[in-house]
C-alpha positions as CSV (number, residue, x, y, z in Angstrom):
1,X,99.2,107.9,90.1
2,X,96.2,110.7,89.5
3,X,97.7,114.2,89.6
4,X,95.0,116.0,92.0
5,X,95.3,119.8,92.2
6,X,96.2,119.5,96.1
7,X,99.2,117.0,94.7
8,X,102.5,118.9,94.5
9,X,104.9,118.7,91.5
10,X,107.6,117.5,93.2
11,X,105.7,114.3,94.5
12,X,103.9,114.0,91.3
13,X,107.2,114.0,89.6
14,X,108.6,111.2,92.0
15,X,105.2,108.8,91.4
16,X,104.2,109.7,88.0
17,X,104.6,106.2,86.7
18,X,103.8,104.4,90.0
19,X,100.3,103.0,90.1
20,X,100.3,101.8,93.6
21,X,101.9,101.7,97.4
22,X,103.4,98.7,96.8
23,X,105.1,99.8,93.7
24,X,106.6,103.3,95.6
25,X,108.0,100.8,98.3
26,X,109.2,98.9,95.9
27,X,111.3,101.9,94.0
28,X,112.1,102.8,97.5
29,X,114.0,99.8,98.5
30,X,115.3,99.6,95.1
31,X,117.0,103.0,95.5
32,X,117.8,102.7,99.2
33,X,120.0,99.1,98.2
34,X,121.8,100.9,95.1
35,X,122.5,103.5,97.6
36,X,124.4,101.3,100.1
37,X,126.1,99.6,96.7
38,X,127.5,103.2,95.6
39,X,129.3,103.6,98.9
40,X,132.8,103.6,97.2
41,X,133.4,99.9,99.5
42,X,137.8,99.9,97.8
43,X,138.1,103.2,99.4
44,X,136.6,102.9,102.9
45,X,138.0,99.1,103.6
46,X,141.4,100.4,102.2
47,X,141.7,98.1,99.2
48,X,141.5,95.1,101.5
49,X,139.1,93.4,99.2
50,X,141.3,92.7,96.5
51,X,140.4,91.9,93.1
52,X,137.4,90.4,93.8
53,X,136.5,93.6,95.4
54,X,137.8,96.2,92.4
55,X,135.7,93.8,90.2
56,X,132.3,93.9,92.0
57,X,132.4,97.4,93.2
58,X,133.4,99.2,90.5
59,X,132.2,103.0,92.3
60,X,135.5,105.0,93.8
61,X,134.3,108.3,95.1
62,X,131.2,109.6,96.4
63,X,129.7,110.9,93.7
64,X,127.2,108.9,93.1
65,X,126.2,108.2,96.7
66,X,125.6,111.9,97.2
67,X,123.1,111.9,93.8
68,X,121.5,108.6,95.2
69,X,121.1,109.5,98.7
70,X,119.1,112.8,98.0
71,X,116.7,110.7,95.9
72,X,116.4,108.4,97.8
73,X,115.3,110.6,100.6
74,X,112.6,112.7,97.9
75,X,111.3,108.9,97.0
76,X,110.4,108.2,101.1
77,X,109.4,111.9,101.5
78,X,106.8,111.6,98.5
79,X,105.7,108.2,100.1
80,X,105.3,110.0,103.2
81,X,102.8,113.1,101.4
82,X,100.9,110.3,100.0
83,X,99.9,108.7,102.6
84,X,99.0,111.3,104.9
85,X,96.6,113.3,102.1
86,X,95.5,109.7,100.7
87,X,96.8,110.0,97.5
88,X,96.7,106.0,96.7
89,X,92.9,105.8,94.6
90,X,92.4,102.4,94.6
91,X,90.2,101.4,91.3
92,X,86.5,99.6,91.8
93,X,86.4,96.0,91.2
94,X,86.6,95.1,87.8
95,X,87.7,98.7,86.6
96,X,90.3,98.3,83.2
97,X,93.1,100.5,83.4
């Protein structure tokens, strides 16, 4: 990403690293599944799921779903600026990185 003077930190902090549109979505729906994972799963189905279920879902509280959550939410609102001030440059044909 190209930090314009019309970009904002807080967006340019988000897609520093990200090149492209695809890449943002990408982190996006990265975030938004290890978001559904740190639901604390033991707690809400009442140990029901056993072993199997202490082993796989190792996340008790709700700690990390209320960090992941917010960020998740900045990621989608940063994809959201981006696309409405056109803040994906696409390089010419044959342009080296």
């Amino acid at each position: 990403m190209i930090k314009t003077k019309q970009t904002p930190l807080w967006v340019f902090l988000a897609f520093s690293a990200i090149e492209t549109r695809k890449g943002a979505l990408l982190l996006i729906w990265a975030c938004a599944l290890f978001t559904v994972y740190c639901l604390p799963w033991n707690t809400i189905a009442n140990g029901t799921l056993g072993e199997f279920g202490k082993l796989v879902f190792l996340i008790d509280d709700w700690s990390w779903l209320a960090m992941m959550l917010p960020m998740t939410l900045w990621y989608v609102a940063s994809l959201k600026w981006m696309d409405k001030h056109d803040g994906w440059v696409s390089r010419p044909a044959g342009a080296s990185i």
